[in-house]
N, CA, C and O of each residue as an XYZ file, in Angstrom:
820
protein
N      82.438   -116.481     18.224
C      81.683   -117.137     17.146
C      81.970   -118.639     17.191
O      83.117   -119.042     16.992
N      80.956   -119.482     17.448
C      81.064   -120.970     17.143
C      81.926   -121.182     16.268
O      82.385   -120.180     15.721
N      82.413   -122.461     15.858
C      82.276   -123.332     14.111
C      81.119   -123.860     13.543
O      81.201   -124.594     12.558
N      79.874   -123.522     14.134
C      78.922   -124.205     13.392
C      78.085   -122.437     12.726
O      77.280   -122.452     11.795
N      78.478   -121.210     13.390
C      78.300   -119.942     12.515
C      79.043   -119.263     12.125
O      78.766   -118.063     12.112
N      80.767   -119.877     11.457
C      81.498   -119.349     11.117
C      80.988   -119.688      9.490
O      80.587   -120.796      9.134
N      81.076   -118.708      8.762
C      80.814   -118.615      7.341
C      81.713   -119.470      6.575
O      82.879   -119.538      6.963
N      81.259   -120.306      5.278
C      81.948   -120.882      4.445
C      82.518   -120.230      3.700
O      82.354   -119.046      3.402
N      83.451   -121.192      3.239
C      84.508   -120.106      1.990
C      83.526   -120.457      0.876
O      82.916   -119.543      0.321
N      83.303   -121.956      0.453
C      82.568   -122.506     -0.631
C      81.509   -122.845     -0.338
O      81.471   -123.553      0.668
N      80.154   -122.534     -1.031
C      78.884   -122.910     -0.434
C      78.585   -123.865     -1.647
O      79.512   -124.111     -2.418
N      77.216   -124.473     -1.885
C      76.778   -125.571     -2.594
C      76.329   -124.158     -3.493
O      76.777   -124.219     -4.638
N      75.414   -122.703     -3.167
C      75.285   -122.179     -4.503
C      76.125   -121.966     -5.570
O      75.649   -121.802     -6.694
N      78.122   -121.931     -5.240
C      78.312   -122.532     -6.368
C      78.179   -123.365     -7.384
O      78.416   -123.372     -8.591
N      77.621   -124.255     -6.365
C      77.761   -125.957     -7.574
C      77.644   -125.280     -9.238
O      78.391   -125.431    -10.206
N      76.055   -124.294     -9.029
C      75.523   -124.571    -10.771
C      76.599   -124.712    -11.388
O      77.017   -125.636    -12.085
N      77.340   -123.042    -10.885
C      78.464   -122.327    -12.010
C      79.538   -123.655    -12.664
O      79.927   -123.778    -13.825
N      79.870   -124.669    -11.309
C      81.065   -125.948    -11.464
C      80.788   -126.713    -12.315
O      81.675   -127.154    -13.047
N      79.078   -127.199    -12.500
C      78.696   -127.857    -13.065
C      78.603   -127.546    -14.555
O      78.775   -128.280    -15.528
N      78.259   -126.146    -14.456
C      78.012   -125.393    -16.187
C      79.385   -125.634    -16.558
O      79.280   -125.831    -17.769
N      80.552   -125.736    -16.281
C      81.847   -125.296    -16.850
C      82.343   -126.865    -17.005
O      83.242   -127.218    -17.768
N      81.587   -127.742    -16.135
C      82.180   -129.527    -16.714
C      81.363   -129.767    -17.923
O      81.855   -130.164    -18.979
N      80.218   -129.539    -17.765
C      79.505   -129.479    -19.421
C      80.205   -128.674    -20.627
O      80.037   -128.914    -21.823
N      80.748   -128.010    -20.262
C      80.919   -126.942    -21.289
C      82.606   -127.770    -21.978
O      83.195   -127.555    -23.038
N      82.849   -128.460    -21.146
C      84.186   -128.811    -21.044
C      85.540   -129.648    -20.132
O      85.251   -130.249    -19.098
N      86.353   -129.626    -20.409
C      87.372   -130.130    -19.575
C      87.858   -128.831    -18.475
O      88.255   -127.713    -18.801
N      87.713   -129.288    -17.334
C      87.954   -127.642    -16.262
C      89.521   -128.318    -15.708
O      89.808   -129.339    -15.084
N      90.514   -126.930    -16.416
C      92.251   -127.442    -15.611
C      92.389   -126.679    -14.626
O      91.740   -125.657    -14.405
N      93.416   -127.229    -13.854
C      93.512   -126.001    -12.579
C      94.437   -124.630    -13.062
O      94.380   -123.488    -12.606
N      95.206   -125.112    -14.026
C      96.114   -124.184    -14.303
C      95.121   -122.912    -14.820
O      95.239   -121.772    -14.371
N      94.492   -123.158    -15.464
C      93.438   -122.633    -16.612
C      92.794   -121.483    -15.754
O      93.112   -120.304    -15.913
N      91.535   -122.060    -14.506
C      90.336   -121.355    -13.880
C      90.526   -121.954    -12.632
O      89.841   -122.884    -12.206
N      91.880   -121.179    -11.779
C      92.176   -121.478    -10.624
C      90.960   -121.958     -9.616
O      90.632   -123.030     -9.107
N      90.434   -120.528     -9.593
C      88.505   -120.152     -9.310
C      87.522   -121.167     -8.958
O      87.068   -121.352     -7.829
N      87.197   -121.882    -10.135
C      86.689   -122.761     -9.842
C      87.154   -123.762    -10.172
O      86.280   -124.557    -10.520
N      88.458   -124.262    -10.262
C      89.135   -125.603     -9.881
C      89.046   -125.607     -8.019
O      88.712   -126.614     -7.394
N      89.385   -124.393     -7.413
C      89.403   -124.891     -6.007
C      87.728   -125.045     -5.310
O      87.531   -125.667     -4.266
N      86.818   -124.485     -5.958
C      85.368   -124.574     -5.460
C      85.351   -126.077     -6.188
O      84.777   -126.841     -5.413
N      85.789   -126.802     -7.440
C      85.175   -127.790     -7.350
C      85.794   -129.245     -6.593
O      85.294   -130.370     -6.583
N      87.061   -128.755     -5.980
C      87.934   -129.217     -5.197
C      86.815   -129.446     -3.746
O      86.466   -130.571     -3.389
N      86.493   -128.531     -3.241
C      85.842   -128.353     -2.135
C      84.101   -129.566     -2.498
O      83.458   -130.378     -1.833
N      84.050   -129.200     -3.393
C      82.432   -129.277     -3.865
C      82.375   -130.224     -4.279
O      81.218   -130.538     -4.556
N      83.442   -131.288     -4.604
C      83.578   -132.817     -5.382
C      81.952   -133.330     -5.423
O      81.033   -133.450     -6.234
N      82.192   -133.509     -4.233
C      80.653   -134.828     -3.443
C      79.700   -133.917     -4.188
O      78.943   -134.413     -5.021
N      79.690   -132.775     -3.971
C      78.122   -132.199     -4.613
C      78.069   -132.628     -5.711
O      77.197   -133.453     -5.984
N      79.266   -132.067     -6.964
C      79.686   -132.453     -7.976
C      79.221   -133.718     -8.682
O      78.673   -133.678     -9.784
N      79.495   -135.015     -7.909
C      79.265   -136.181     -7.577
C      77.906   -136.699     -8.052
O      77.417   -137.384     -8.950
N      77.560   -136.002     -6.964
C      75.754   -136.233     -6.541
C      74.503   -136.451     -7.804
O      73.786   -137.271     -8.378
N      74.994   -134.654     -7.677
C      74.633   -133.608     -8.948
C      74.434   -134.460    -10.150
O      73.313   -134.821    -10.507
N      75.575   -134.793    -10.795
C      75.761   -135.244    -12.371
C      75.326   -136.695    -11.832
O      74.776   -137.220    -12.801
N      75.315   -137.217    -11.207
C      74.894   -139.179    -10.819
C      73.410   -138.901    -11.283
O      73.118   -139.867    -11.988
N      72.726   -138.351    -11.244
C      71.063   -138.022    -11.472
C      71.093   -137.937    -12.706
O      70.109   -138.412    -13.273
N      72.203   -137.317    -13.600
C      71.969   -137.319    -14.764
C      72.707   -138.593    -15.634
O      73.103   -138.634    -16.800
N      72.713   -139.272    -14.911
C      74.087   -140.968    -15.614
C      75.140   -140.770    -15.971
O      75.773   -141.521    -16.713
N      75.546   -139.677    -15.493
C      77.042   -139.004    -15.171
C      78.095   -139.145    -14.410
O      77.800   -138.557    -13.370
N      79.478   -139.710    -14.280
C      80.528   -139.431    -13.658
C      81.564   -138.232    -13.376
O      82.000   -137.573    -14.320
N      81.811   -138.062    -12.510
C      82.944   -136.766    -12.237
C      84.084   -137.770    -12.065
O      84.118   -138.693    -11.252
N      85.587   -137.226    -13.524
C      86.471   -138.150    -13.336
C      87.791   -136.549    -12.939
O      88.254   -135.762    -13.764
N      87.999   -136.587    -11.648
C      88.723   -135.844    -11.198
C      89.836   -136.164    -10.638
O      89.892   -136.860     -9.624
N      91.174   -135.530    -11.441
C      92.661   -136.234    -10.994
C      93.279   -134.631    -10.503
O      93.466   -133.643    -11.214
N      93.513   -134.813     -8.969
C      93.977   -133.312     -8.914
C      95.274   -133.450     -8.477
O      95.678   -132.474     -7.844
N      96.296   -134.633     -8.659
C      97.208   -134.714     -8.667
C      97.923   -133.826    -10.909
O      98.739   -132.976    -11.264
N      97.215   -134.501    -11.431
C      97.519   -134.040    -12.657
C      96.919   -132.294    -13.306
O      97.409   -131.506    -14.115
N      95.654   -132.273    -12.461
C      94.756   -131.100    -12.269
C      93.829   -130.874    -13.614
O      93.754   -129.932    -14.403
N      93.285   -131.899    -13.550
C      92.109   -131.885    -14.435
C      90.424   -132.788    -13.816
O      90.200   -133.539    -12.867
N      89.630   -132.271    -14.819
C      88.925   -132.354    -14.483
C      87.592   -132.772    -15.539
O      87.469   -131.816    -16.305
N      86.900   -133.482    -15.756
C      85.775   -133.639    -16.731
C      84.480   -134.854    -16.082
O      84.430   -135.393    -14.976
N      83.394   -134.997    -17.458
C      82.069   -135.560    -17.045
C      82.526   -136.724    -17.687
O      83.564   -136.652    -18.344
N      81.811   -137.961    -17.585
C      82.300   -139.264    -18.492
C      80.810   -139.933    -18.118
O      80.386   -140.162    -16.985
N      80.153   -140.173    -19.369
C      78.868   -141.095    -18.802
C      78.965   -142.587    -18.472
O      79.848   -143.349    -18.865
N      78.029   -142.854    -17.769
C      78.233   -144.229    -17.260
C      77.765   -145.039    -18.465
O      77.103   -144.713    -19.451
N      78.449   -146.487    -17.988
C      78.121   -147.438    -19.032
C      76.909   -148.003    -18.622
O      76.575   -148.627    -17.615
N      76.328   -147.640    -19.636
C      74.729   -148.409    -19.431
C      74.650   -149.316    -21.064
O      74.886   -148.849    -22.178
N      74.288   -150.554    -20.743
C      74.663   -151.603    -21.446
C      73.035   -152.191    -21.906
O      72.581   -152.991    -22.724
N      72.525   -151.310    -20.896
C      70.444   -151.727    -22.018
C      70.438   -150.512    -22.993
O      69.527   -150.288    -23.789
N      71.246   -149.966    -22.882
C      70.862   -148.336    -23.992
C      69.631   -147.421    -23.276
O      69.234   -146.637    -24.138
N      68.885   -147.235    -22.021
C      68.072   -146.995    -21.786
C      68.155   -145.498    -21.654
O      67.121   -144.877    -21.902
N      69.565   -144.614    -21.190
C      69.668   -143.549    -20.720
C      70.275   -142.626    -22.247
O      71.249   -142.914    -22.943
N      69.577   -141.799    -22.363
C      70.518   -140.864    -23.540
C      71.737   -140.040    -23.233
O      71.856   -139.243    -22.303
N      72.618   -140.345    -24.142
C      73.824   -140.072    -23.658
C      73.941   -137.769    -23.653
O      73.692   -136.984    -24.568
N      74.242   -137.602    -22.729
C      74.268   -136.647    -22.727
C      75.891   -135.531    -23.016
O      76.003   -134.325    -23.238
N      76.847   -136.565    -22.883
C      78.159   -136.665    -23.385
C      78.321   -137.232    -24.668
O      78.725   -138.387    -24.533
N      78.189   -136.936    -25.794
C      78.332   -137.359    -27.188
C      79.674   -138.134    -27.358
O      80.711   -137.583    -26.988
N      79.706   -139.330    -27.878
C      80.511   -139.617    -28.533
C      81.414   -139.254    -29.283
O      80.801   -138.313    -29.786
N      82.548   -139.230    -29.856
C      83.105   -138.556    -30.856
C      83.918   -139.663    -31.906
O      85.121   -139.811    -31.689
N      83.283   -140.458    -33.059
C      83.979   -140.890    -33.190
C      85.368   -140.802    -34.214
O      85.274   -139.957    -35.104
N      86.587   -141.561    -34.170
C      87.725   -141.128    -34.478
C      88.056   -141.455    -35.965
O      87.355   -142.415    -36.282
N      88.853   -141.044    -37.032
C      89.259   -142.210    -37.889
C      90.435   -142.791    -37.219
O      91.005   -142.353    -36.220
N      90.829   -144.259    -38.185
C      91.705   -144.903    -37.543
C      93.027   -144.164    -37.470
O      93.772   -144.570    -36.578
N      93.502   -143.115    -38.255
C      94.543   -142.253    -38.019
C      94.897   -141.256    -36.864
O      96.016   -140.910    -36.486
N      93.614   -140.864    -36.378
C      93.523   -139.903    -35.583
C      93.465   -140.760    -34.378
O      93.942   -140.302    -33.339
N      92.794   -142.285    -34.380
C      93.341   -142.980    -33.144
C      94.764   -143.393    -32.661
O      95.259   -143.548    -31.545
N      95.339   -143.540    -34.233
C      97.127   -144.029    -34.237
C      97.202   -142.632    -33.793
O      96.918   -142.942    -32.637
N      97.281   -141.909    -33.754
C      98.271   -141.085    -33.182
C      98.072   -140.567    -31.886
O      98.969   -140.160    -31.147
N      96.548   -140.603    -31.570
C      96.210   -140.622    -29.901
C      96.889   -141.851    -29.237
O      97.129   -141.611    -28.054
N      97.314   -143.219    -29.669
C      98.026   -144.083    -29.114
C      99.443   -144.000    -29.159
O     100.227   -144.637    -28.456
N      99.643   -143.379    -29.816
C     101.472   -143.098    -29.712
C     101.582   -142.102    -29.285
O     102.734   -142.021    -28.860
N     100.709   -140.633    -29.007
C     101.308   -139.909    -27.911
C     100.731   -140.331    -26.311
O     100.846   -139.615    -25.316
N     100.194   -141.466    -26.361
C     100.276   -142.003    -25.060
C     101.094   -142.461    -25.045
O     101.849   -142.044    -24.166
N     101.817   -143.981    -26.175
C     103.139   -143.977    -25.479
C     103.935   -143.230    -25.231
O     104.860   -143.368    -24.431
N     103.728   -142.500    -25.766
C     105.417   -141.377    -26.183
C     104.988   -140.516    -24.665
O     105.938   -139.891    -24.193
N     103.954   -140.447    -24.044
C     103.938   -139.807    -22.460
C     104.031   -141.029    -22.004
O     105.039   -140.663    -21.400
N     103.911   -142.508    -21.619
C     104.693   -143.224    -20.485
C     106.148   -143.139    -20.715
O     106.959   -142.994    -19.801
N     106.502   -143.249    -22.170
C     108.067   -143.214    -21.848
C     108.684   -141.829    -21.237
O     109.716   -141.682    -20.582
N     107.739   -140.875    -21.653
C     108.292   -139.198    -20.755
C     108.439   -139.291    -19.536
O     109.397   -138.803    -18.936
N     107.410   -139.998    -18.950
C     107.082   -140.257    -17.762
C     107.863   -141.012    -16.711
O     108.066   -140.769    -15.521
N     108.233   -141.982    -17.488
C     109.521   -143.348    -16.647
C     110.229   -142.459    -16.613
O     110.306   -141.980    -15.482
N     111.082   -141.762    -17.674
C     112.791   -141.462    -18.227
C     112.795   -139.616    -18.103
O     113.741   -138.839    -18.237
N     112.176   -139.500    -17.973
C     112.114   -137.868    -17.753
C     111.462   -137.553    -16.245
O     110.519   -138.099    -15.672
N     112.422   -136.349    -15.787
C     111.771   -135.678    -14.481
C     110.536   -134.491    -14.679
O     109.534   -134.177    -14.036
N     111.219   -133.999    -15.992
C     109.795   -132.593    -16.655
C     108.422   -132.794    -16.723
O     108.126   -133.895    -17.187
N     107.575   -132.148    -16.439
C     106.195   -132.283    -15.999
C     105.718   -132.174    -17.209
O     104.942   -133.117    -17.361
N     105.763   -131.522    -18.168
C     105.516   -131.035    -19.666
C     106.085   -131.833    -20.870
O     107.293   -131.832    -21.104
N     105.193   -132.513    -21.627
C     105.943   -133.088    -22.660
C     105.940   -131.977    -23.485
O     105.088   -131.202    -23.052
N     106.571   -131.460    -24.619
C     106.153   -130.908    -25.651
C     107.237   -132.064    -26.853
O     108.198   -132.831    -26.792
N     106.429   -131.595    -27.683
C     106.830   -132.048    -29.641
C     106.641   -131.128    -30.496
O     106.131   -130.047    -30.199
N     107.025   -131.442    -31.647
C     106.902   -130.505    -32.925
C     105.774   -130.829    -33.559
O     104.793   -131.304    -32.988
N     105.871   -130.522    -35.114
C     105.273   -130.876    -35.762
C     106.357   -132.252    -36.033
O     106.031   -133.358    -35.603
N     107.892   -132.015    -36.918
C     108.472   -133.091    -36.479
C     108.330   -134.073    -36.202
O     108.037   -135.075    -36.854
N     108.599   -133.840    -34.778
C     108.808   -134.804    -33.889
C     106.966   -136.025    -34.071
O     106.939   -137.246    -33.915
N     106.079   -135.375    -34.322
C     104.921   -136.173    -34.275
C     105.193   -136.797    -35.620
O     104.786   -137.955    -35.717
N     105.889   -136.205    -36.857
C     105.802   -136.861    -37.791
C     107.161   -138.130    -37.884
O     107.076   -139.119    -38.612
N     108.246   -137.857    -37.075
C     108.972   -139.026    -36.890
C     108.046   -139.938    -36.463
O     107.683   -140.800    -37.263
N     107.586   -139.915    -35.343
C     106.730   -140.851    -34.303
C     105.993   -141.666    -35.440
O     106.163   -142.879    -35.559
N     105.024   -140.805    -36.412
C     103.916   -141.504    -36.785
C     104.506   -142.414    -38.403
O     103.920   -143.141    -39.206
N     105.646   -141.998    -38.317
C     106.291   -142.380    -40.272
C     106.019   -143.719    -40.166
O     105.219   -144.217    -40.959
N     106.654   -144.525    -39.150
C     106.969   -145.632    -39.776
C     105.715   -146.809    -39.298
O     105.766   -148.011    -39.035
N     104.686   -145.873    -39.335
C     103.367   -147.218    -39.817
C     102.883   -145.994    -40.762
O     102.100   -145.338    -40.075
N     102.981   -145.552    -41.722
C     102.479   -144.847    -42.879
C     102.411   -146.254    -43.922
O     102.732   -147.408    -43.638
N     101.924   -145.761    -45.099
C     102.313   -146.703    -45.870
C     103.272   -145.679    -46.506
O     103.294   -144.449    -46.493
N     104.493   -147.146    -47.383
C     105.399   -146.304    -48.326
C     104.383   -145.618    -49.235
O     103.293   -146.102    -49.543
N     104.973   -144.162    -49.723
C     104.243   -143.396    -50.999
C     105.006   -142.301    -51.388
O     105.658   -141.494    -50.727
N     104.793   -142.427    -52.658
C     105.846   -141.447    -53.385
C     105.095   -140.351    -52.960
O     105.888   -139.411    -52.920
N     103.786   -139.905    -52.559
C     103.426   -138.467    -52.775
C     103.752   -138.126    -50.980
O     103.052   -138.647    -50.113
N     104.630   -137.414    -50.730
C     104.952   -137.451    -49.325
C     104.210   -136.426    -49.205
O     103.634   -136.488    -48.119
N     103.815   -135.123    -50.023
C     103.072   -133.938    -49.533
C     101.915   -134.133    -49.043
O     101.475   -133.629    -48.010
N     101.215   -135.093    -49.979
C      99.872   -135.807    -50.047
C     100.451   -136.128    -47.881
O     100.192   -135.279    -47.028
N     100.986   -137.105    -47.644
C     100.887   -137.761    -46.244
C     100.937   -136.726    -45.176
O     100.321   -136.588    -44.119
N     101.838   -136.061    -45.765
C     101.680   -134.067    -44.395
C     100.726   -133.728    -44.302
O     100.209   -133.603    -43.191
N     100.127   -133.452    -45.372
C      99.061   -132.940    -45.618
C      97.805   -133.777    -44.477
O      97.086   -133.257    -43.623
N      97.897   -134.850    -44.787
C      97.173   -135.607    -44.010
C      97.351   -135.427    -42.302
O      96.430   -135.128    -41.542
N      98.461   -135.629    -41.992
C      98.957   -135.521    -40.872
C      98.892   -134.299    -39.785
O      98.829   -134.186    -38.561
N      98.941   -133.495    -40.875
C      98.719   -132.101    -40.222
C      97.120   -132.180    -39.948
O      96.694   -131.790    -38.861
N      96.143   -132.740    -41.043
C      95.031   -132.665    -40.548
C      94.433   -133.136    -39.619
O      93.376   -132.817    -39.074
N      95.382   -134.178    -39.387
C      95.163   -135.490    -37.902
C      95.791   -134.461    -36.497
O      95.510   -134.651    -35.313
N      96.516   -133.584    -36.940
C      97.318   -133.233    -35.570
C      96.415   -132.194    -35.152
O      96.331   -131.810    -33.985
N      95.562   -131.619    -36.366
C      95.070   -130.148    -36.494
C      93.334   -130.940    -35.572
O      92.498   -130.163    -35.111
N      93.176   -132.195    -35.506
C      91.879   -132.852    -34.988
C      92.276   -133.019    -33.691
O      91.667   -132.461    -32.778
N      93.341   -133.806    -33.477
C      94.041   -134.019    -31.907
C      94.241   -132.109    -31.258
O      94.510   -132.000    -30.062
N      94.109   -130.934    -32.000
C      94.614   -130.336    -30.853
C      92.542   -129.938    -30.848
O      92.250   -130.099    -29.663
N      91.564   -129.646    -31.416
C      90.411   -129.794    -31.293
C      90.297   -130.349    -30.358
O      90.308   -129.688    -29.320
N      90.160   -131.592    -30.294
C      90.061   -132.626    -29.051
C      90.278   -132.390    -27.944
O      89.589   -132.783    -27.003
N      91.520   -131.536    -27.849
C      92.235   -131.023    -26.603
C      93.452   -131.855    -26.143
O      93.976   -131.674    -25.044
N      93.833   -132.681    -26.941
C      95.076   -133.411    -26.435
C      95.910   -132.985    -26.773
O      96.656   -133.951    -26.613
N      96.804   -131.896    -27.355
C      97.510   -131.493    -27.952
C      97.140   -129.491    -27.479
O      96.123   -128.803    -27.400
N      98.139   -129.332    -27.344
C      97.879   -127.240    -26.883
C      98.898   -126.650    -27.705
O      99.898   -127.361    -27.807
N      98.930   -125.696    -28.241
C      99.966   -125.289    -29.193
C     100.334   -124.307    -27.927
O      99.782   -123.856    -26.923
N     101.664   -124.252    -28.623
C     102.438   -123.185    -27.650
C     102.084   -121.668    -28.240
O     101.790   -121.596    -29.434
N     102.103   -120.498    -27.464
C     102.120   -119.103    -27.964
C     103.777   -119.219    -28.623
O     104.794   -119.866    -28.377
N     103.426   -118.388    -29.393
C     104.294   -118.043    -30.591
C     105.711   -118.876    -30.590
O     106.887   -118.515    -30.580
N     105.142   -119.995    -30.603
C     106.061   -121.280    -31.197
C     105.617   -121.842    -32.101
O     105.099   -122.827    -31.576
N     105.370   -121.933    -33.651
C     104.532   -122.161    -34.416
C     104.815   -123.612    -34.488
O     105.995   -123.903    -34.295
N     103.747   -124.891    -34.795
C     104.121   -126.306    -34.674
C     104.560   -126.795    -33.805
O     105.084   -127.829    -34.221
N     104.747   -126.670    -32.366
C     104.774   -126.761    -31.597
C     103.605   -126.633    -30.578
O     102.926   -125.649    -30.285
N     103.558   -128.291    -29.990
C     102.837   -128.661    -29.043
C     103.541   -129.447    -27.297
O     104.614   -129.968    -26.994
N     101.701   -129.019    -26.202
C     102.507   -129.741    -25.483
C     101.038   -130.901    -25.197
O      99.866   -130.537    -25.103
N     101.412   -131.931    -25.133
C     100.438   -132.769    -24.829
C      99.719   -132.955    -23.450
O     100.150   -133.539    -22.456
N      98.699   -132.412    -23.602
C      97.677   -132.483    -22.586
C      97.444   -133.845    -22.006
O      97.087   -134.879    -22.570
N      97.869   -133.490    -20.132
C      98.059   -134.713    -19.852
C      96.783   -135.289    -19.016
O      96.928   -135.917    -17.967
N      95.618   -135.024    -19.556
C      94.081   -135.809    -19.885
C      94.103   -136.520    -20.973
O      92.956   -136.814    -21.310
N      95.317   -137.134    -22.029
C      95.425   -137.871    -22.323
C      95.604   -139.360    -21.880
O      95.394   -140.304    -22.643
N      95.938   -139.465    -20.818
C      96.095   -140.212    -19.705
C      94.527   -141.346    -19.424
O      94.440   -142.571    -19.338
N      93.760   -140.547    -19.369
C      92.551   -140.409    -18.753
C      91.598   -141.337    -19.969
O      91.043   -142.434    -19.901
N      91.694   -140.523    -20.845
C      90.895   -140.901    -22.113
C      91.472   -142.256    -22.415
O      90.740   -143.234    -22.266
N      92.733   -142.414    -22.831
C      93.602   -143.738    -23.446
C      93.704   -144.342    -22.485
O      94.545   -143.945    -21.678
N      92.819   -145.674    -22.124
C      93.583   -146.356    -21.202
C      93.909   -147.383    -21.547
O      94.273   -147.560    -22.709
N      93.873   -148.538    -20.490
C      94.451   -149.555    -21.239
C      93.529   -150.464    -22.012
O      93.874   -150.917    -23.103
N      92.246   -150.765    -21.410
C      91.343   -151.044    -22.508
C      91.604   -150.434    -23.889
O      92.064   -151.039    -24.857
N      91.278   -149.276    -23.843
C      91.236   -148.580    -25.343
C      92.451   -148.880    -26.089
O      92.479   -148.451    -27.242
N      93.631   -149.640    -25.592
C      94.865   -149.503    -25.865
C      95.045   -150.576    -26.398
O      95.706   -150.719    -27.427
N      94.263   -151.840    -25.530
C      93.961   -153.105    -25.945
C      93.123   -153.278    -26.921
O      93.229   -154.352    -27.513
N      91.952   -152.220    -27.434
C      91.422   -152.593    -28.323
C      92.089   -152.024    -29.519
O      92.185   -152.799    -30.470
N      92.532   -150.923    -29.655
C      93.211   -150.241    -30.753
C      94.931   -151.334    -31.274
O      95.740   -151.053    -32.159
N      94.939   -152.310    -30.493
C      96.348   -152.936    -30.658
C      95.477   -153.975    -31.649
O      96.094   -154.276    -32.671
N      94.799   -154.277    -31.581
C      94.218   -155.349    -32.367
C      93.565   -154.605    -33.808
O      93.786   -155.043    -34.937
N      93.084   -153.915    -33.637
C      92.531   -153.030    -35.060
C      94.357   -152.708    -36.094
O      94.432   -152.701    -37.323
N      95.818   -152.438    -34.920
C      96.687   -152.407    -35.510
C      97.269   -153.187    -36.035
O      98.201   -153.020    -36.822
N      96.794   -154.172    -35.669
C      97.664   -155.613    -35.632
C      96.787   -156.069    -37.149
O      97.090   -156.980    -37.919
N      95.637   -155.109    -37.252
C      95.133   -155.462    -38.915
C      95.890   -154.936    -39.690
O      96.593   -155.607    -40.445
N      95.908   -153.436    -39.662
C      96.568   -152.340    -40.693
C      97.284   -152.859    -40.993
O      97.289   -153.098    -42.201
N      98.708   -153.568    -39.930
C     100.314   -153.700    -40.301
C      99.934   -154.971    -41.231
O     100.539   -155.185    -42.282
N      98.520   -156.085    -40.600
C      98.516   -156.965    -41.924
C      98.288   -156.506    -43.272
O      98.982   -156.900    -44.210
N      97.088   -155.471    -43.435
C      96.877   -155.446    -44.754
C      97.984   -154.543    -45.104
O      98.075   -154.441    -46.327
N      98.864   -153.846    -44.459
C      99.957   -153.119    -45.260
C     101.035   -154.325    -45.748
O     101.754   -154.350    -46.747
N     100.917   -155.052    -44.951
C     101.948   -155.933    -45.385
C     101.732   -156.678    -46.807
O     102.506   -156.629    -47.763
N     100.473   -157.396    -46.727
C      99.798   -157.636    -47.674
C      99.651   -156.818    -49.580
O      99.558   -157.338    -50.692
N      99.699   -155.394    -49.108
C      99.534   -154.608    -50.314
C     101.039   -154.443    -50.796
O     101.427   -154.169    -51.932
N     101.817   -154.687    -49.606
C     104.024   -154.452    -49.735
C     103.846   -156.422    -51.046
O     104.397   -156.695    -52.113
N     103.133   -157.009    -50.426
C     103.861   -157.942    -51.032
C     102.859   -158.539    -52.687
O     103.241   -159.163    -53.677
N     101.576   -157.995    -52.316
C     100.703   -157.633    -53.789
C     101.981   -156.813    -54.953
O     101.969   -157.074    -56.156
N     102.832   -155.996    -54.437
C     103.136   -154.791    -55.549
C     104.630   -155.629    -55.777
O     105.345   -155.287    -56.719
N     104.922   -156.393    -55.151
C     105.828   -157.051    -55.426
C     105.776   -158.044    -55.716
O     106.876   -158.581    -55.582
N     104.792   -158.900    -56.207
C     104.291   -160.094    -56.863
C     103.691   -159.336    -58.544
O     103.866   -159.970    -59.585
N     103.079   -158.102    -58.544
C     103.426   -157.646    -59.712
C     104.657   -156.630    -60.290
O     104.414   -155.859    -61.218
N     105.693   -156.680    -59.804
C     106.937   -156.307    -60.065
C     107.596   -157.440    -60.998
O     108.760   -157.323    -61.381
């Protein structure tokens, strides 16, 4: 038998199935071995495929993920077929501090897996809260911010570890440094007007 009639392992009639499952979502390798290695093989089709639709394939198979990201089109001409999602500013503070909190895992740790608590996210996030006597009131909140981040998919709860997460490292991907640069400046408001309302309550003291 030649190599030009030896049968493929992966043919292009996979593509649809690769393609249905990047729409549908973020595809991990850990997750759908299956077709993480057909879309391994199938990238370029992959590629091709979604470019027709003003689509990117942003594929890191060192980390083993996988998703669609639309292109920037700056006349507005193409409809976005990847929706937006947008954040409140809480739910962005805390998508920016578990990015830092994964570069510092990352320098200072050999473990492939970050995980945190509930805790541990609420140390992280305390000290840009504002002071408030109703602390239940701020959990409350927090939990609802953590309970949006694991939606999102940045955050995976562990099986029967209750409050306990490990941070999905397509966080990476999403936060970069743009977004990091722009969210430092939206912070660089908060800490003013918090500062501002610290020294309002103490001008009426």
């Amino acid at each position: 038998m030649t190599t030009t009639d030896a049968p493929e392992t992966h043919t292009p009639g996979e593509l649809p199935g690769v393609v249905t499952k990047l729409f549908k979502g973020v595809v991990y390798a850990e997750a759908d071995e299956k077709v993480w290695q057909s879309l391994l093989v199938l990238s370029s089709h992959v590629r091709d495929y979604v470019a027709v639709l003003g689509l990117d394939l942003i594929l890191d198979e060192s980390e083993g993920y996988a998703f669609l990201k639309s292109r920037e089109d700056p006349d507005g001409t193409l409809p976005r077929l990847i929706p937006r999602r947008p954040l409140t500013f809480n739910v962005s503070l805390l998508l920016a501090l578990l990015r830092g909190r994964m570069l510092e895992f990352d320098t200072n740790s050999s473990e492939l897996r970050l995980i945190m608590t509930d805790q541990d996210i609420a140390d992280m996030v305390a000290v840009f809260l504002p002071e408030s006597s109703n602390e239940a009131r701020i959990l409350d909140q927090l939990g609802t911010n953590i309970k949006k981040v694991v939606e999102l998919g940045f955050l995976r709860k562990l099986r029967g570890q209750a409050g306990t997460y490990e941070v999905a490292r397509i966080l990476k991907a999403y936060v970069d440094a743009q977004w990091l640069e722009e969210f430092e400046a939206r912070l660089a408001d908060y800490r003013a007007s918090l500062s501002g309302t610290s020294t309002k309550e103490e001008d009426r003291a």
